[in-house]
One Martini backbone bead per residue (centre of mass of N, CA, C, O) as a GRO file, in nm:
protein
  116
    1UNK     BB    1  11.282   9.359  11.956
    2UNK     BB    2  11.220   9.473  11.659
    3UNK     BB    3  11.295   9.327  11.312
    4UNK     BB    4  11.393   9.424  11.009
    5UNK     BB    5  11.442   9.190  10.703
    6UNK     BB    6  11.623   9.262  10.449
    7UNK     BB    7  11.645   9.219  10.053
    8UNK     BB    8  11.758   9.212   9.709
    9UNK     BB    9  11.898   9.419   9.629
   10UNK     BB   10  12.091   9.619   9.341
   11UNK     BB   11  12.218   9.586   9.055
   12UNK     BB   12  12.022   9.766   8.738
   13UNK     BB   13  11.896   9.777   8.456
   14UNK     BB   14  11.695   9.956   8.240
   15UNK     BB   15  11.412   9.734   8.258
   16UNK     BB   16  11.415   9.566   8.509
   17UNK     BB   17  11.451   9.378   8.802
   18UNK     BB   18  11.341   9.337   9.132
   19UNK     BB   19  11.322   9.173   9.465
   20UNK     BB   20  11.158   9.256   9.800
   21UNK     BB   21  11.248   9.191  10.131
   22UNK     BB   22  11.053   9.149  10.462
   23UNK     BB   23  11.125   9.071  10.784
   24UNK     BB   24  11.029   8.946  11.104
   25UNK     BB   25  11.168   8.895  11.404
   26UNK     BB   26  10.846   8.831  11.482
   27UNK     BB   27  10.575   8.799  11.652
   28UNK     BB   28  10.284   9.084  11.579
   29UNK     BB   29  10.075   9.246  11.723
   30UNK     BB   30   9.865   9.467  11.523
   31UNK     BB   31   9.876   9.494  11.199
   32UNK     BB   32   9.831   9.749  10.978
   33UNK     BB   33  10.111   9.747  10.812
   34UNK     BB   34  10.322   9.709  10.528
   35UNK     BB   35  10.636   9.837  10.331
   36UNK     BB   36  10.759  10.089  10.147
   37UNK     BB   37  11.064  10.350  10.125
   38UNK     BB   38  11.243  10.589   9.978
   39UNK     BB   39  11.602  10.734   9.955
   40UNK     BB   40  11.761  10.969   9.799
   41UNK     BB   41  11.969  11.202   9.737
   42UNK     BB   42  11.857  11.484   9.861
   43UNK     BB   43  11.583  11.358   9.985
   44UNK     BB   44  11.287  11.230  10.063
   45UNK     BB   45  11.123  11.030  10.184
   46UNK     BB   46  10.913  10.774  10.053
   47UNK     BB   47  10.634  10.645   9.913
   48UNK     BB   48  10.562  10.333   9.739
   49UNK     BB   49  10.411  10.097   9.954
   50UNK     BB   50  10.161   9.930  10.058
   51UNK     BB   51   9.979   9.699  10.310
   52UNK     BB   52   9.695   9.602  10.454
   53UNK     BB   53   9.562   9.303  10.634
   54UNK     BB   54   9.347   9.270  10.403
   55UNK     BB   55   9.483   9.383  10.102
   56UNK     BB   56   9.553   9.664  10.073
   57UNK     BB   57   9.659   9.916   9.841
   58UNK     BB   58   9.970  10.141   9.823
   59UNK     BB   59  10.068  10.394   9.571
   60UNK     BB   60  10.309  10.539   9.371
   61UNK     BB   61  10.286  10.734   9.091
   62UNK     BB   62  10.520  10.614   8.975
   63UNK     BB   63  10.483  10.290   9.041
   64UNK     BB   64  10.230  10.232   8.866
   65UNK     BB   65  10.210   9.900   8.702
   66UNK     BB   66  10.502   9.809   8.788
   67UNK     BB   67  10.436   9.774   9.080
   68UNK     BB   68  10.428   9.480   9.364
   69UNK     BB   69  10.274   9.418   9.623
   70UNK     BB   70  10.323   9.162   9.941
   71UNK     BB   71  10.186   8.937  10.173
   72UNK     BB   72  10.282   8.759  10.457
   73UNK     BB   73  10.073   8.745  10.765
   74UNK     BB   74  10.228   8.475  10.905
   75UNK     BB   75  10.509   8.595  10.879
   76UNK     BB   76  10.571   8.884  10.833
   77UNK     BB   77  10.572   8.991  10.509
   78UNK     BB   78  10.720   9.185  10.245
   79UNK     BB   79  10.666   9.211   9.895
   80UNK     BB   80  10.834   9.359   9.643
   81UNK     BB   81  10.801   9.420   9.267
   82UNK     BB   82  11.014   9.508   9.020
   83UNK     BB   83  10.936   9.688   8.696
   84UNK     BB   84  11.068   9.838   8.497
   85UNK     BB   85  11.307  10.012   8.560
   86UNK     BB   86  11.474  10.295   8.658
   87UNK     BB   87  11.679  10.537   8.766
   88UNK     BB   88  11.461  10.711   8.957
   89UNK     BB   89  11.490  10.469   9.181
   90UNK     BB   90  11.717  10.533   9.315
   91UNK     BB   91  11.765  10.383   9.642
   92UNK     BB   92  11.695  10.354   9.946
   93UNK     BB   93  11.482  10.067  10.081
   94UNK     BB   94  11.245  10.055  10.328
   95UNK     BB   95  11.100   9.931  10.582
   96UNK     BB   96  10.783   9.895  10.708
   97UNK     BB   97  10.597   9.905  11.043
   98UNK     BB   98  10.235   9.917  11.137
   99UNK     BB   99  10.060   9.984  11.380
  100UNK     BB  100   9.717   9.995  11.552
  101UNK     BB  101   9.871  10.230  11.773
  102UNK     BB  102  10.156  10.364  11.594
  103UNK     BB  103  10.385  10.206  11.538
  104UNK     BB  104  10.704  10.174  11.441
  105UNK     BB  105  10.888  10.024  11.184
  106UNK     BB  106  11.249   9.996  11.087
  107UNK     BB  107  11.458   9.928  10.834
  108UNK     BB  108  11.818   9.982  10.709
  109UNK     BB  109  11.828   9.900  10.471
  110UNK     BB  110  11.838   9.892  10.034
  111UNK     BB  111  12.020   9.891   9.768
  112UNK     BB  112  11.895  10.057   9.472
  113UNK     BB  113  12.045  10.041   9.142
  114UNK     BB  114  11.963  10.230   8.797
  115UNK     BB  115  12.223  10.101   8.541
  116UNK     BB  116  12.421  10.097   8.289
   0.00000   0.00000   0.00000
């Protein structure tokens, strides 16, 4: 059974950073995707960004310019970095990995809270 182990959350000031990491608890054949995805209370979980293992990378618009996907292929991890975070950012944090047969892996998620 494959774990992803998140990292990183915490609590931050408005315009502050935070970086989450993620790494896989073995090494996974066939990896498509590793990513980022967030849900706040009373939402829709949603895409962050993504990283494919070529190297392109998908933003959502909300955090496009201040967050920053990247990947170690060899390790099987993957870091956001955020920048300039802000309230709307508040939500759990979840790791994804997809695999290019269509298998899906989440972690437990990790706690971003953006308040003075």
């Amino acid at each position: 059974q494959v774990q992803l182990v998140e990292s990183g959350g915490g609590l931050v000031q408005p315009g502050g950073s935070l970086r989450l990491s993620c790494a896989a608890s073995r090494n996974i054949l066939g990896i498509y995707t590793m990513g980022w995805y967030r849900q706040a209370p009373g939402k829709q979980r949603e895409l962050v960004a993504d990283i494919a293992t070529g190297g392109s990378t998908n933003y959502a618009d909300s955090v496009k310019g201040r967050f920053t996907i990247s990947r170690d292929n060899a390790n099987n991890t993957v870091y956001l970095q955020m920048n300039k975070l802000k309230p709307g950012a508040t939500a759990v944090y979840f790791c994804n990995l997809r695999t290019w047969s269509g298998k899906r892996y989440w972690g437990q998620g990790t706690q971003v809270s953006v308040s003075s």
